[in-house]
C-alpha positions in Angstrom: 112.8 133.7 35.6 111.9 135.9 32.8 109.7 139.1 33.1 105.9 138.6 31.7 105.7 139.1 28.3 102.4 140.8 28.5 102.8 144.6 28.6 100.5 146.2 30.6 98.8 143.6 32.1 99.5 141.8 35.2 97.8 138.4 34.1 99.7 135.4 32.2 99.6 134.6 28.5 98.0 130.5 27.8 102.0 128.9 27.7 102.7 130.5 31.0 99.5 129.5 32.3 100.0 125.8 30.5 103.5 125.5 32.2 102.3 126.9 35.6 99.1 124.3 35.7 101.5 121.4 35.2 104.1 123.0 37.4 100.9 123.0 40.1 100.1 119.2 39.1 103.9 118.0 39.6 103.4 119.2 43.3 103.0 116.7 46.3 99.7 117.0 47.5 98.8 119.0 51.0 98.8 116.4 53.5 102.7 115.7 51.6 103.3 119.4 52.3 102.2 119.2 55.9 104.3 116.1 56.7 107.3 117.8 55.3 106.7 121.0 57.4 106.2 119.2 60.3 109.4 118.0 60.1 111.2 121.0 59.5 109.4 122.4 62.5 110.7 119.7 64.9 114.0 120.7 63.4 113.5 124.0 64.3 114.7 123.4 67.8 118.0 123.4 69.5 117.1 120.8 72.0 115.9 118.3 69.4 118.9 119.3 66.9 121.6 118.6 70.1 119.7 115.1 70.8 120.3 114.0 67.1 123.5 115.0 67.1 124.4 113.0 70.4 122.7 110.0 69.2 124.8 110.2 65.9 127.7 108.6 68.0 125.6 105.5 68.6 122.7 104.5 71.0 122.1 106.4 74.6 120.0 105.9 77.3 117.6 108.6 77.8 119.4 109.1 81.2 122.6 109.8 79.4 120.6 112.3 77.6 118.7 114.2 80.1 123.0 114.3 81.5 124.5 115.7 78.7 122.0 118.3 78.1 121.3 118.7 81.3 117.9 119.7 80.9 115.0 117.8 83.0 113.7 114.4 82.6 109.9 115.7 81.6 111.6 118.4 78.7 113.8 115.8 77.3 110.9 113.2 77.0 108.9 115.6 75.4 111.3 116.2 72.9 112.1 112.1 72.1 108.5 112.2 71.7 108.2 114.5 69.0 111.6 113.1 67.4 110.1 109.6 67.9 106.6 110.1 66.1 108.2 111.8 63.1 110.5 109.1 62.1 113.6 110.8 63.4 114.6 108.1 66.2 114.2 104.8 67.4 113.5 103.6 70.9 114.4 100.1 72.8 113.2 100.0 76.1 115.5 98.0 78.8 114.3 97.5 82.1 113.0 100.7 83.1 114.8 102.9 81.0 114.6 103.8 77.5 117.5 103.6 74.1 117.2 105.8 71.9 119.3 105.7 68.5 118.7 107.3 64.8 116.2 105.8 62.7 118.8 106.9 60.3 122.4 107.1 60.6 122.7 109.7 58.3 119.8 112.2 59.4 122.5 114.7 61.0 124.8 114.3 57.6 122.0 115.5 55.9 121.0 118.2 58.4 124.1 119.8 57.4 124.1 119.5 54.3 120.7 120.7 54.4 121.8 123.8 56.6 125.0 124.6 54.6 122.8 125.2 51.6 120.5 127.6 52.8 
């Protein structure tokens, strides 16, 4: 990024403003932007990053969750929910109980990746 080119004025000259309208049109819309922080947010959270990474090694009942985490029933639902409404898992109900498995296999691949670049 180079300094502006317009000495004593804090304004852009028409090419910077030309290349920042079409850098402003190239962008997703809001409701994009929203979706996309939404997401992040529910990443945000241990609890939520532990459960993708358990259901990386294949399928688990919700009560194998609510085990392993050893958290209560009613906190780990809540936190399926939100992992289920963004896209983030899967669930298959059997009997009484609940599997949950990645949407996408690779979603905690790309969590790290995502993690080790920042």
């Amino acid at each position: 990024m180079s300094n502006c080119p317009i000495p004593g004025e804090d304004k852009p000259n028409e090419n910077q403003k030309k290349r920042i309208k079409k850098l402003v049109e190239s962008l997703p819309d809001d409701n994009q932007f929203e979706q996309y922080s939404g997401k992040l947010k529910a990443l945000s959270d241990a609890t939520r990053l532990k459960i993708l990474y358990l259901l990386s090694d294949g399928e688990l009942c919700v009560c194998e969750i609510i085990y392993a985490l050893d958290k209560p029933q009613s906190s780990i639902s809540h936190h399926l929910n939100i992992l289920k409404n963004l896209g983030f898992i899967k669930g298959r109900k059997e009997g009484i109980w609940i599997h949950y498995s990645l949407s996408n296999p690779e979603i905690t691949d790309i969590v790290k990746k995502l993690i080790e670049s920042i």
